[in-house]
mmCIF file as Biopython writes it, N, C-alpha, C and O atoms, coordinates in Angstrom:
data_model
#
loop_
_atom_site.group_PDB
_atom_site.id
_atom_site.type_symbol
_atom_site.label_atom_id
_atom_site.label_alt_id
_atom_site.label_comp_id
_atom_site.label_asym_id
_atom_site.label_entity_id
_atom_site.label_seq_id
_atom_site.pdbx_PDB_ins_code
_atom_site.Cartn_x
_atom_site.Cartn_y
_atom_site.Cartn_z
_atom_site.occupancy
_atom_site.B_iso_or_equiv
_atom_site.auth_seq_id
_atom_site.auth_asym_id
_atom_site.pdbx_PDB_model_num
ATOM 1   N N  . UNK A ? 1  ? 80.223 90.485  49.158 1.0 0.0 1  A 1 
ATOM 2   C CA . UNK A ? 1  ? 80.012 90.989  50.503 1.0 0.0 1  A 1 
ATOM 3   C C  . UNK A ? 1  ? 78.518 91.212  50.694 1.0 0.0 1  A 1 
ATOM 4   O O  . UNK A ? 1  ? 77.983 91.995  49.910 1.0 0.0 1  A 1 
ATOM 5   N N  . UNK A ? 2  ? 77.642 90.530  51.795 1.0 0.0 2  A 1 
ATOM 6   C CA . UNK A ? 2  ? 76.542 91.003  51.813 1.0 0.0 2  A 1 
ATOM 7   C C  . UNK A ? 2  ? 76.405 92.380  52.733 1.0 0.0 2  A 1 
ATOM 8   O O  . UNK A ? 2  ? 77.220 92.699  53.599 1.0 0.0 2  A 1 
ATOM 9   N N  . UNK A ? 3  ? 75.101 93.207  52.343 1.0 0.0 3  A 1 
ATOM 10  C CA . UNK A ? 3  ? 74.529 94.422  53.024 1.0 0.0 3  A 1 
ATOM 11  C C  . UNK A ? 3  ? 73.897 93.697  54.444 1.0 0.0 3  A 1 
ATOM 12  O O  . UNK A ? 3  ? 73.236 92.699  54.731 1.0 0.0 3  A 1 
ATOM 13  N N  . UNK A ? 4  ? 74.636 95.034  55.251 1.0 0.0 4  A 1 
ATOM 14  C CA . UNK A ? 4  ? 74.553 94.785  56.999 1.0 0.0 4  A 1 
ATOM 15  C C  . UNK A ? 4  ? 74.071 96.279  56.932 1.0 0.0 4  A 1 
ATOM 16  O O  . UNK A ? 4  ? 74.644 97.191  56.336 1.0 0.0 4  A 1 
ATOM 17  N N  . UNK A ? 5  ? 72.910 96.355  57.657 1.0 0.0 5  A 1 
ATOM 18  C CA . UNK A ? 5  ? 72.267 97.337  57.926 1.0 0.0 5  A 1 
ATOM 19  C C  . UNK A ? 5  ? 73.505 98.064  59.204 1.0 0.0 5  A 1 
ATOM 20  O O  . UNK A ? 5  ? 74.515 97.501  59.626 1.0 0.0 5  A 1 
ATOM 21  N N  . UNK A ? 6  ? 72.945 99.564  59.607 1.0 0.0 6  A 1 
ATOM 22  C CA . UNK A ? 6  ? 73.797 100.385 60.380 1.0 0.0 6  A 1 
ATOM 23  C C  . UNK A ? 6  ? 73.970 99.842  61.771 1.0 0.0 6  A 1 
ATOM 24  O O  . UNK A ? 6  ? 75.005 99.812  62.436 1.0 0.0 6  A 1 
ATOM 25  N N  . UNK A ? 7  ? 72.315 99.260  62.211 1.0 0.0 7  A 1 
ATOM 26  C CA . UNK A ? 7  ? 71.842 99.133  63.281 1.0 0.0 7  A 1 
ATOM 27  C C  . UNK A ? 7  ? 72.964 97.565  64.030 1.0 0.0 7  A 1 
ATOM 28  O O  . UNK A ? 7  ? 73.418 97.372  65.158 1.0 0.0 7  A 1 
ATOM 29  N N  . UNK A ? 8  ? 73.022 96.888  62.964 1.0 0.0 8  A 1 
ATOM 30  C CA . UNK A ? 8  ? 73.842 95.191  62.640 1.0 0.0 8  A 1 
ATOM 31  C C  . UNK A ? 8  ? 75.305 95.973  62.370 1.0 0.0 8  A 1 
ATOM 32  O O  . UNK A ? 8  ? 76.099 95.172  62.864 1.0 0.0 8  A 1 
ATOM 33  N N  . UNK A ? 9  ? 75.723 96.569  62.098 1.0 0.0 9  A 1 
ATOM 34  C CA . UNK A ? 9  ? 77.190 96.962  62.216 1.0 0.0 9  A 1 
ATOM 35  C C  . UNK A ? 9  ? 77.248 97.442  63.929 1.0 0.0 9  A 1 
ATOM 36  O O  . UNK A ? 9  ? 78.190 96.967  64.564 1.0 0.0 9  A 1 
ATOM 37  N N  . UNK A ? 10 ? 76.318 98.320  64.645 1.0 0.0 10 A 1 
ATOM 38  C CA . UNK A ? 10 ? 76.860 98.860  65.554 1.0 0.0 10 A 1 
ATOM 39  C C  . UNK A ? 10 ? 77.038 97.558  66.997 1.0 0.0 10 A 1 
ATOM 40  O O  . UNK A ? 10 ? 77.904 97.300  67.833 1.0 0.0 10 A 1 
ATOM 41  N N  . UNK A ? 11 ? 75.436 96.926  66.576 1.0 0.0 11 A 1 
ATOM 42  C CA . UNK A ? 11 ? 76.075 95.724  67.562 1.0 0.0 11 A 1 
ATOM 43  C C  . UNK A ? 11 ? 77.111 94.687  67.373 1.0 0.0 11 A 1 
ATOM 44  O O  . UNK A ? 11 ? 77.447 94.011  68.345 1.0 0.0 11 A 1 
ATOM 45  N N  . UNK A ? 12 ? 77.825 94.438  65.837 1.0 0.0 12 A 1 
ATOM 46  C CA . UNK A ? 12 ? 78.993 93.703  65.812 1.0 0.0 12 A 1 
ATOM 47  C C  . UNK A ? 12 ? 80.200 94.872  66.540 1.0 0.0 12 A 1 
ATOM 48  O O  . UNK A ? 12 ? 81.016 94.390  67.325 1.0 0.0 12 A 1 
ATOM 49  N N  . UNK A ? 13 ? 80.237 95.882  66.338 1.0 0.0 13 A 1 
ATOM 50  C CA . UNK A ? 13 ? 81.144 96.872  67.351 1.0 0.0 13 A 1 
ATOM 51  C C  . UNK A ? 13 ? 80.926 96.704  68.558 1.0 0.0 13 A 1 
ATOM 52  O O  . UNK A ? 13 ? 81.982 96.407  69.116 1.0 0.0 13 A 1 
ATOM 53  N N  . UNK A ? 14 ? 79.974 96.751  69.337 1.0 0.0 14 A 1 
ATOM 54  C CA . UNK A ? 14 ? 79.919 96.652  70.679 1.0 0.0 14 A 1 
ATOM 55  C C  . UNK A ? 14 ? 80.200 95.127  71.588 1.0 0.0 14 A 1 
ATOM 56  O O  . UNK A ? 14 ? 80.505 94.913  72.761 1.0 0.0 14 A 1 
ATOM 57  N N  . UNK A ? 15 ? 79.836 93.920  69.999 1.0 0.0 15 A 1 
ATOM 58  C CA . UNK A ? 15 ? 80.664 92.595  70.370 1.0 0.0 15 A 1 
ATOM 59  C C  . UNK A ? 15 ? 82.285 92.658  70.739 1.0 0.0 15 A 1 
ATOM 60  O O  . UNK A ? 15 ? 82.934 92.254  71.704 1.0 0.0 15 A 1 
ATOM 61  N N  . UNK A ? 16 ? 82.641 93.385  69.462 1.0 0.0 16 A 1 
ATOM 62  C CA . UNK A ? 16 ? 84.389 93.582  69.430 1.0 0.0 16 A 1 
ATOM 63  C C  . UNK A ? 16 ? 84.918 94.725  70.600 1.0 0.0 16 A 1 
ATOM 64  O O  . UNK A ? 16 ? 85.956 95.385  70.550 1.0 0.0 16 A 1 
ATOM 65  N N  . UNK A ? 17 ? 83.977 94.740  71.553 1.0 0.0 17 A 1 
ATOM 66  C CA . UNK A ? 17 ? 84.306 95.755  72.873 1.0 0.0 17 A 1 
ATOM 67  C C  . UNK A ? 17 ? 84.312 97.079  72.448 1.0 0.0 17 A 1 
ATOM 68  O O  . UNK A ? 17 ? 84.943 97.838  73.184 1.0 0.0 17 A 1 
ATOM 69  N N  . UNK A ? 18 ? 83.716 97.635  71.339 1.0 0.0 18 A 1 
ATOM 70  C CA . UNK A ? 18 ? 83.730 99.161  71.214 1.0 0.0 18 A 1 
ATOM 71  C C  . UNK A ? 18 ? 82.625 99.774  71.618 1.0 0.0 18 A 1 
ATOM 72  O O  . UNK A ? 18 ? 81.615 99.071  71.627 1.0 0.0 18 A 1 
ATOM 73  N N  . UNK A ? 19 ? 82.501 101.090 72.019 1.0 0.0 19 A 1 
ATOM 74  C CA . UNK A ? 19 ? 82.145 101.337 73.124 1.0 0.0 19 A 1 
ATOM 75  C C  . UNK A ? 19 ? 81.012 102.583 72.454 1.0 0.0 19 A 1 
ATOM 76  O O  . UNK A ? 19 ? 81.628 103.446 71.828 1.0 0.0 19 A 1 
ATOM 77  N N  . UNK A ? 20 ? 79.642 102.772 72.492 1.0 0.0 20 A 1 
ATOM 78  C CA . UNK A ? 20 ? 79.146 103.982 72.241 1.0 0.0 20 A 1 
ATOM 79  C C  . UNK A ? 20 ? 79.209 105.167 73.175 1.0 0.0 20 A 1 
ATOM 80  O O  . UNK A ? 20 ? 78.566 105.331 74.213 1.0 0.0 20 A 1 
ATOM 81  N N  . UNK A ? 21 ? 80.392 106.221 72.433 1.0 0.0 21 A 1 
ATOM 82  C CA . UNK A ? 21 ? 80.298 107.426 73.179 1.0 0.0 21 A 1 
ATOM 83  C C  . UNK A ? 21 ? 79.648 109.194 73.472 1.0 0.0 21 A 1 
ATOM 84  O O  . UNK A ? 21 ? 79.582 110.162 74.230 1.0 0.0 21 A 1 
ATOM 85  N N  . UNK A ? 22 ? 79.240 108.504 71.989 1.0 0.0 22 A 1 
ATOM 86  C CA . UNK A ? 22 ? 77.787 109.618 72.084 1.0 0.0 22 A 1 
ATOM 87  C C  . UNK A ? 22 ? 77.256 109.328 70.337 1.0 0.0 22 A 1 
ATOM 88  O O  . UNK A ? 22 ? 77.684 108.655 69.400 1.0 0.0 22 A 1 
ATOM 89  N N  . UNK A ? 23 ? 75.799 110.497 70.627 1.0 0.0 23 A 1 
ATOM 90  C CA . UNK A ? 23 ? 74.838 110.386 69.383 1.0 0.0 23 A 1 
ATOM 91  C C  . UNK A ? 23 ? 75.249 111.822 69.111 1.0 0.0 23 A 1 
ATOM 92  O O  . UNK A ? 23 ? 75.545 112.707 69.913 1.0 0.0 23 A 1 
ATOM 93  N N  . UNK A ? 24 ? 75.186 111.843 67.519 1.0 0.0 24 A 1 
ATOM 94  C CA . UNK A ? 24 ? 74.616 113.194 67.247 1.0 0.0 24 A 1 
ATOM 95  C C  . UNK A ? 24 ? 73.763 112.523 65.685 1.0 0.0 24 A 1 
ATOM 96  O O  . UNK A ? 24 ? 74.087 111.914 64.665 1.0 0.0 24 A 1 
ATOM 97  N N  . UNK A ? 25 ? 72.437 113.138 66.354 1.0 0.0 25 A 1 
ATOM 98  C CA . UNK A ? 25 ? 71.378 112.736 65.095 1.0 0.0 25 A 1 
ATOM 99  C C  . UNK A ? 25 ? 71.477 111.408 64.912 1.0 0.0 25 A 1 
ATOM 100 O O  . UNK A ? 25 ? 71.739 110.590 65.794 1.0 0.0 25 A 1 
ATOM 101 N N  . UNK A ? 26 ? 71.290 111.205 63.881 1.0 0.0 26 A 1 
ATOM 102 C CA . UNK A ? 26 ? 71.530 109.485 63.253 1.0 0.0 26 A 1 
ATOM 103 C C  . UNK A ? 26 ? 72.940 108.579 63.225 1.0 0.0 26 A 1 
ATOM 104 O O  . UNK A ? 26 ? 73.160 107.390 62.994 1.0 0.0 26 A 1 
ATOM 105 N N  . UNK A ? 27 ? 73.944 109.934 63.639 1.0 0.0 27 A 1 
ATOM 106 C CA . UNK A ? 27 ? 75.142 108.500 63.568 1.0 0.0 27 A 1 
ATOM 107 C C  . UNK A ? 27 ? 75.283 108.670 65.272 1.0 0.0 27 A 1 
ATOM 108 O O  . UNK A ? 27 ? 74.926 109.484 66.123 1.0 0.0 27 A 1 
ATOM 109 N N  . UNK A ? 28 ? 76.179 107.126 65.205 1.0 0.0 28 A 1 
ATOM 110 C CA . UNK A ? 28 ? 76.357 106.439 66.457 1.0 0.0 28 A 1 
ATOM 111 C C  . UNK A ? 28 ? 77.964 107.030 66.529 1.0 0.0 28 A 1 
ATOM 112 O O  . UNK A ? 28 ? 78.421 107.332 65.426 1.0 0.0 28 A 1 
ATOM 113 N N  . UNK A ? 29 ? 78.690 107.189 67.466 1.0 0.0 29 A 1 
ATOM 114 C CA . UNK A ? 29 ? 80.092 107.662 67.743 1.0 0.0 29 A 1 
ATOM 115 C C  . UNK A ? 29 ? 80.388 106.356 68.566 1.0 0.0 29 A 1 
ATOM 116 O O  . UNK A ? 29 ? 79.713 106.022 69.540 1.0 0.0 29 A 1 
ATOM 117 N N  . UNK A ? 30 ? 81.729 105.475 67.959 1.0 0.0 30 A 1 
ATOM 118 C CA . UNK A ? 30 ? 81.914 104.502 68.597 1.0 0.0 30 A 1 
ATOM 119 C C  . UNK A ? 30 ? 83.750 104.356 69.189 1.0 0.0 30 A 1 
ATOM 120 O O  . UNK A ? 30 ? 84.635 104.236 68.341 1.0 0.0 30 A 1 
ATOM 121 N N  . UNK A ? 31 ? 84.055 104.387 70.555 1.0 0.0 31 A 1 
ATOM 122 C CA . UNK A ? 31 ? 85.286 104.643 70.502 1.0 0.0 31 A 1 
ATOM 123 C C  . UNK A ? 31 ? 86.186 102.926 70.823 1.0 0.0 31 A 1 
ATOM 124 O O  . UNK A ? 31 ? 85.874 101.891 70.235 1.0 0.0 31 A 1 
ATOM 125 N N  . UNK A ? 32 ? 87.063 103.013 71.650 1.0 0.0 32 A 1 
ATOM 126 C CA . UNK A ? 32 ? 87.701 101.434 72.232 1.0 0.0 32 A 1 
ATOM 127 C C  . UNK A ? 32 ? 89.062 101.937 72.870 1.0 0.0 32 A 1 
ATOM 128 O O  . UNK A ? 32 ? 89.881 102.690 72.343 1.0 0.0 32 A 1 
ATOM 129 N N  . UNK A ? 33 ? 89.124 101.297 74.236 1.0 0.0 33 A 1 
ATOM 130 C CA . UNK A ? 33 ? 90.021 101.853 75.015 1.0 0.0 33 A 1 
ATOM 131 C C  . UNK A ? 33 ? 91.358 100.791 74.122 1.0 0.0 33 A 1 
ATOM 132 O O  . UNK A ? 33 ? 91.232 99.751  73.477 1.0 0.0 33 A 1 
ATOM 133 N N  . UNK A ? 34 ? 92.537 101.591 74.444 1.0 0.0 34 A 1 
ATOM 134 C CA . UNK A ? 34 ? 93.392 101.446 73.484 1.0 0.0 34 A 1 
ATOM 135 C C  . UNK A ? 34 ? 94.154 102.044 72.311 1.0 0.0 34 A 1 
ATOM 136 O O  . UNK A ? 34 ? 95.341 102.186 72.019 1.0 0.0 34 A 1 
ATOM 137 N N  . UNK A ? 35 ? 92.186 102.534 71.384 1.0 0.0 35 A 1 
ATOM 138 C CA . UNK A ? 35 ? 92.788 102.578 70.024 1.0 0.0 35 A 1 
ATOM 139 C C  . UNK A ? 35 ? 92.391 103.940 69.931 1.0 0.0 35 A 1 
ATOM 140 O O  . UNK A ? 35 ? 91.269 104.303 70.284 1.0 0.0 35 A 1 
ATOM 141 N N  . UNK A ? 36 ? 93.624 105.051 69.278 1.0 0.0 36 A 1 
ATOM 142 C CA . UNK A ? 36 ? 92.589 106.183 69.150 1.0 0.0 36 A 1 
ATOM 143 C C  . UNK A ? 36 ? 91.507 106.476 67.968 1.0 0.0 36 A 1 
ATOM 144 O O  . UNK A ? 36 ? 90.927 107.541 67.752 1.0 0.0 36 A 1 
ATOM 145 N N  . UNK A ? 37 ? 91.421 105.559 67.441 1.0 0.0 37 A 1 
ATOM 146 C CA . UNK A ? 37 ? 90.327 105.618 66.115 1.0 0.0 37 A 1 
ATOM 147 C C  . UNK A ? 37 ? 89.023 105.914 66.474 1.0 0.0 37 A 1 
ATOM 148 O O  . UNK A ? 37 ? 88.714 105.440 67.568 1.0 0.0 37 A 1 
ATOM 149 N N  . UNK A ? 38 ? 88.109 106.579 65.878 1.0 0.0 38 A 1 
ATOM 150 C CA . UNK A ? 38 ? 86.579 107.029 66.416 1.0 0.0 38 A 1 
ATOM 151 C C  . UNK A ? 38 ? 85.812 106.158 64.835 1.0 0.0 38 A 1 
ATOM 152 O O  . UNK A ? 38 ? 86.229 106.285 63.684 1.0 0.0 38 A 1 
ATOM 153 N N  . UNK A ? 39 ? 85.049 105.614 65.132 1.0 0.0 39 A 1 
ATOM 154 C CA . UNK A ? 39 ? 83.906 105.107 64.151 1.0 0.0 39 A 1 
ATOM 155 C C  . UNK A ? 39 ? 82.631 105.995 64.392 1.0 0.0 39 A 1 
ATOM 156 O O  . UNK A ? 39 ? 82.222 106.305 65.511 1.0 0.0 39 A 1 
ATOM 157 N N  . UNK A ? 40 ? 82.065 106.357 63.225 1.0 0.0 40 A 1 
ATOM 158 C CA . UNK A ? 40 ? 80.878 106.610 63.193 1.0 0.0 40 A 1 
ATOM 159 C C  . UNK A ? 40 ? 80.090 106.368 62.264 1.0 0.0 40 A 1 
ATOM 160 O O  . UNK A ? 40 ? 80.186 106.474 61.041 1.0 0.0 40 A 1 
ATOM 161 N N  . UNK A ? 41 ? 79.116 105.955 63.096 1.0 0.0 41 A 1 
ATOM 162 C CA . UNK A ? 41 ? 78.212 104.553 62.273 1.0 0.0 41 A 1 
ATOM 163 C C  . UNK A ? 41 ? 76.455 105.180 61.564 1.0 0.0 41 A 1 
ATOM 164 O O  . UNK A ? 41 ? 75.450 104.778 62.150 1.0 0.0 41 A 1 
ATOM 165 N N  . UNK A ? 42 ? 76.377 105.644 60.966 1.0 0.0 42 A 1 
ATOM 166 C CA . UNK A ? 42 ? 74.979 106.098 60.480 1.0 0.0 42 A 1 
ATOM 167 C C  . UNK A ? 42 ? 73.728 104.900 60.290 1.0 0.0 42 A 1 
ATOM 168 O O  . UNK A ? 42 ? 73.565 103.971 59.499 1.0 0.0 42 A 1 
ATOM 169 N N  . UNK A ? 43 ? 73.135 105.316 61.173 1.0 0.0 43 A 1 
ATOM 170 C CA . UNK A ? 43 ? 71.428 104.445 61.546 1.0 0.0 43 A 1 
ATOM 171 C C  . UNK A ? 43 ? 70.655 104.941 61.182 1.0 0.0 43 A 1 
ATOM 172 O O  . UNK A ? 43 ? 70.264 105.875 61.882 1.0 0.0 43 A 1 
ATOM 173 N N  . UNK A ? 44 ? 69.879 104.660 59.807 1.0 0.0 44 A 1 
ATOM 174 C CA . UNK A ? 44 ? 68.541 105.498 59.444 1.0 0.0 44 A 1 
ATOM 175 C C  . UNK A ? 44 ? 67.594 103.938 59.058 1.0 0.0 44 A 1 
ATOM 176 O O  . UNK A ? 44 ? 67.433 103.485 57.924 1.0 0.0 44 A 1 
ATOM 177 N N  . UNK A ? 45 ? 67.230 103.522 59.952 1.0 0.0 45 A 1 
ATOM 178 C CA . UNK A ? 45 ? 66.801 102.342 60.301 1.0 0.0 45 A 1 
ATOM 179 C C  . UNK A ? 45 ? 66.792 101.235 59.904 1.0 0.0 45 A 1 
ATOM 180 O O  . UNK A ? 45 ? 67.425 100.661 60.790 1.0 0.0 45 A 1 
ATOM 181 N N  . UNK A ? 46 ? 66.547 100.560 59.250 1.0 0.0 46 A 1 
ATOM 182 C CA . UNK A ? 46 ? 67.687 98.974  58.310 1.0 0.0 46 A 1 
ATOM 183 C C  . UNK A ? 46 ? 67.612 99.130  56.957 1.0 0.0 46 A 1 
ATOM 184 O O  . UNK A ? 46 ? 67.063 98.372  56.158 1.0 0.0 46 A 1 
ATOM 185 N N  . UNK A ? 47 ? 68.173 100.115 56.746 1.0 0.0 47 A 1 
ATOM 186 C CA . UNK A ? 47 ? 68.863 100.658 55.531 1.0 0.0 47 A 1 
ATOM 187 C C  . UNK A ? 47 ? 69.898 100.183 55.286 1.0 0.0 47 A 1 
ATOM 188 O O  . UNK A ? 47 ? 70.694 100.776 56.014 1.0 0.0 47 A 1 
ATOM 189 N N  . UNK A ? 48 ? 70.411 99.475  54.713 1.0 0.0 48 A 1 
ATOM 190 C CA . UNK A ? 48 ? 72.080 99.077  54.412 1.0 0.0 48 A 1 
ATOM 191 C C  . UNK A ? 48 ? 73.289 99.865  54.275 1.0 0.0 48 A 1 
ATOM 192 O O  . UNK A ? 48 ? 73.359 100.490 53.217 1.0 0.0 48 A 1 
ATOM 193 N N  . UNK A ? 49 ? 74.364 100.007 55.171 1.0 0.0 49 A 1 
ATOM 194 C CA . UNK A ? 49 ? 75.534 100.891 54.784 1.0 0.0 49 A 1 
ATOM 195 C C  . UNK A ? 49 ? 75.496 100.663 53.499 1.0 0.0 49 A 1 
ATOM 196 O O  . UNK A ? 49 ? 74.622 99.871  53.149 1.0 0.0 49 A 1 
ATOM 197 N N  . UNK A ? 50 ? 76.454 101.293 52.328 1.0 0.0 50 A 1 
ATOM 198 C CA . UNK A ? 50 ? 76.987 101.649 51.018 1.0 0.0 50 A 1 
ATOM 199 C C  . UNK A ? 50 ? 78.512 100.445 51.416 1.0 0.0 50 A 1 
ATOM 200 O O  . UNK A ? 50 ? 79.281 100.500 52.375 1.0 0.0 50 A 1 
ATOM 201 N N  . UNK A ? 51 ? 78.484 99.485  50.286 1.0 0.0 51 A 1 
ATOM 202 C CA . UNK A ? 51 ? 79.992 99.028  50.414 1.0 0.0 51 A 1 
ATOM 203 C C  . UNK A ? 51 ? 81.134 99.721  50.799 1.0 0.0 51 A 1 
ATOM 204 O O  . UNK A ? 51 ? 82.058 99.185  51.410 1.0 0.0 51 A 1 
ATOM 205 N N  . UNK A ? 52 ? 81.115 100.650 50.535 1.0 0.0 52 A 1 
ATOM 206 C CA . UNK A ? 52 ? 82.429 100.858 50.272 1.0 0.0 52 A 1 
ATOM 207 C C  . UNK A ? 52 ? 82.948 101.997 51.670 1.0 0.0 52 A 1 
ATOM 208 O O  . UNK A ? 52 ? 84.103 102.422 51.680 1.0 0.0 52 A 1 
ATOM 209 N N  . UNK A ? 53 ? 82.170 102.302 52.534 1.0 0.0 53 A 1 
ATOM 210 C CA . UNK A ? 53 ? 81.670 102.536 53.710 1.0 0.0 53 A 1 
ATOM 211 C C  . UNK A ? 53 ? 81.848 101.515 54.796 1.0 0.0 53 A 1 
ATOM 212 O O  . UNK A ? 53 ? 82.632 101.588 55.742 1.0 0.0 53 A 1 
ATOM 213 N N  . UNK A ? 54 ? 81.037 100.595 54.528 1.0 0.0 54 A 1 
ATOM 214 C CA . UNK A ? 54 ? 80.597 99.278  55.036 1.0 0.0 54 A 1 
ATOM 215 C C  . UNK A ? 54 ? 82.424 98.290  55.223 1.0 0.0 54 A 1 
ATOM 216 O O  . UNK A ? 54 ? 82.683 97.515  56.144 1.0 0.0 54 A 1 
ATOM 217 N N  . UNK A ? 55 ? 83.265 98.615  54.210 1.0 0.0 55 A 1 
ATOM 218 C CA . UNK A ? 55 ? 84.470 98.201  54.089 1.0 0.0 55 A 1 
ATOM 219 C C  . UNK A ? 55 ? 85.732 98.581  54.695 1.0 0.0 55 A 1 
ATOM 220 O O  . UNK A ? 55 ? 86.675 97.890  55.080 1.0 0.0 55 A 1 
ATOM 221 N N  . UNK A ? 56 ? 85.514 99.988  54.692 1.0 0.0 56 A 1 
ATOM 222 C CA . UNK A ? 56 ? 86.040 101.193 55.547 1.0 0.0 56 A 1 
ATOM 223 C C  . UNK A ? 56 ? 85.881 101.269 56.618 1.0 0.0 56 A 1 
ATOM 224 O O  . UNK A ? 56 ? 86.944 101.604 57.140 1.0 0.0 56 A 1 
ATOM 225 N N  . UNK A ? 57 ? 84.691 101.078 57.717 1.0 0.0 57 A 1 
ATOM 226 C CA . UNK A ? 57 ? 84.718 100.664 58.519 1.0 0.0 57 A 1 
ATOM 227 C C  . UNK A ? 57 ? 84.646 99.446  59.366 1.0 0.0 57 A 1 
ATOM 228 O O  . UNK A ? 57 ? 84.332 99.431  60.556 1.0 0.0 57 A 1 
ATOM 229 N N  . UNK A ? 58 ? 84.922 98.573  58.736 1.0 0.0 58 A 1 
ATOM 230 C CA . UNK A ? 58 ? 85.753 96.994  58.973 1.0 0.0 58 A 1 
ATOM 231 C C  . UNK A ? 58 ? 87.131 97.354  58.946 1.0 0.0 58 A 1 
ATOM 232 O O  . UNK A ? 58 ? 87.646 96.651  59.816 1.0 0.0 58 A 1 
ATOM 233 N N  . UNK A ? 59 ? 88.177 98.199  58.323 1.0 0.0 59 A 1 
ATOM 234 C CA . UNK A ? 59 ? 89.139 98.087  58.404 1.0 0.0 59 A 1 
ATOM 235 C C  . UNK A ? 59 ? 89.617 98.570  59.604 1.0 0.0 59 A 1 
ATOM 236 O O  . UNK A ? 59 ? 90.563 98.077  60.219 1.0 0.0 59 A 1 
ATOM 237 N N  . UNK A ? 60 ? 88.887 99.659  59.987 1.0 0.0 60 A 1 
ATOM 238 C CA . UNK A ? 60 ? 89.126 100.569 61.223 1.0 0.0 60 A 1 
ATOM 239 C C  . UNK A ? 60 ? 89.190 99.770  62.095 1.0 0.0 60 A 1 
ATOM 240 O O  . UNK A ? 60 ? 90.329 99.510  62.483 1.0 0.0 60 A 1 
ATOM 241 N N  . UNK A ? 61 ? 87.942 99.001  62.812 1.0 0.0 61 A 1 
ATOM 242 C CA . UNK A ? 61 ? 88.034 98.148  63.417 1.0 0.0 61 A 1 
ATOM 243 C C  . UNK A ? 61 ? 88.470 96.927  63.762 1.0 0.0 61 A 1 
ATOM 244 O O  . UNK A ? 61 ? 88.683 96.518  64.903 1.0 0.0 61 A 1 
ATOM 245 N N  . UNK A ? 62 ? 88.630 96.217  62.496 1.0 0.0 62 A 1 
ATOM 246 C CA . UNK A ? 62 ? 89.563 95.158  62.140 1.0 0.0 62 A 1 
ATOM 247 C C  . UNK A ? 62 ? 88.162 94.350  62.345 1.0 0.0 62 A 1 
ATOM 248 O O  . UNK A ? 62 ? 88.022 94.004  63.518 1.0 0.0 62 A 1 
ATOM 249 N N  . UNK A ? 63 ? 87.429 94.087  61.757 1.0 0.0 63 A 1 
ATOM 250 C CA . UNK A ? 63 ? 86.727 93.656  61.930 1.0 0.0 63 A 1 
ATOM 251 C C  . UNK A ? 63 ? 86.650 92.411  60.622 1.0 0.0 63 A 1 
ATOM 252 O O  . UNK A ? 63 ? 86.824 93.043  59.579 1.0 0.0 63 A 1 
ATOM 253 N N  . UNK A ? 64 ? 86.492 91.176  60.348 1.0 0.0 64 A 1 
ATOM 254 C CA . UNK A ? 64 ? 86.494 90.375  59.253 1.0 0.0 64 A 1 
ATOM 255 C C  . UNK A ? 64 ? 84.896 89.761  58.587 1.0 0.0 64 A 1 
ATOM 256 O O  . UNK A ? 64 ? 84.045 89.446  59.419 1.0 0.0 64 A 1 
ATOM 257 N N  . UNK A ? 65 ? 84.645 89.653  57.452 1.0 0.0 65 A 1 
ATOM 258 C CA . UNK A ? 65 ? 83.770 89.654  56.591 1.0 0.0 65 A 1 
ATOM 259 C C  . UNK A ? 65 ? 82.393 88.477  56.981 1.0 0.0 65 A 1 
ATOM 260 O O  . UNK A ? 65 ? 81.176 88.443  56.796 1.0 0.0 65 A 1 
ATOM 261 N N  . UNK A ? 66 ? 83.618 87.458  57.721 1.0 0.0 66 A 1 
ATOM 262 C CA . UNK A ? 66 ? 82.667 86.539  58.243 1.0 0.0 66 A 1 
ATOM 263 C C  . UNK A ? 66 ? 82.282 86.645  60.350 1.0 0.0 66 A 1 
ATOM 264 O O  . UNK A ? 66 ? 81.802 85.881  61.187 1.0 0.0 66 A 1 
ATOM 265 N N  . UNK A ? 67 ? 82.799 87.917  60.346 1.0 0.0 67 A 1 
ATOM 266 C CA . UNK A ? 67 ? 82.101 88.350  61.789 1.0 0.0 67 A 1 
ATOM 267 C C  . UNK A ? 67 ? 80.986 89.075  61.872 1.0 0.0 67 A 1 
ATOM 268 O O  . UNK A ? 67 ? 80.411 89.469  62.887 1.0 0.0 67 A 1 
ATOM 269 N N  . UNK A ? 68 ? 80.575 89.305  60.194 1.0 0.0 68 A 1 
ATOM 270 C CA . UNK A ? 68 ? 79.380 90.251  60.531 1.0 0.0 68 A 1 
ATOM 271 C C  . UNK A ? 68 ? 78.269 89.539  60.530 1.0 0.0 68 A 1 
ATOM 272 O O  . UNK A ? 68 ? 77.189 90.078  60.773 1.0 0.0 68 A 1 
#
């Protein structure tokens, strides 16, 4: 799996129609009409999520390995 910075995860979310619904500090709050799941995405500037993070929130979203 390659490292996708925070900043590159939040715009593949906002591709897949999820929606930023607020900041607090460095993470992004990301919601999607539909689903009640909340993502929150930590941006400390192109720093790479942690795998296993990075994996966790692909599942939430349903998001697949070769969409990022």
């Amino acid at each position: 799996m390659k490292s996708v910075s925070g900043k590159k995860f939040a715009k593949t979310l906002e591709k897949k129609g999820w929606e930023l619904i607020r900041t607090k500090g460095s993470h992004y709050i990301f919601a999607k009409v539909g689903n009640s799941a909340r993502i929150s995405v930590p941006i400390h500037g192109n720093s790479p999520l942690k795998i296993g993070l990075l994996r966790y929130l692909m599942k939430i979203a349903e998001i697949d390995e070769n969409e990022l």
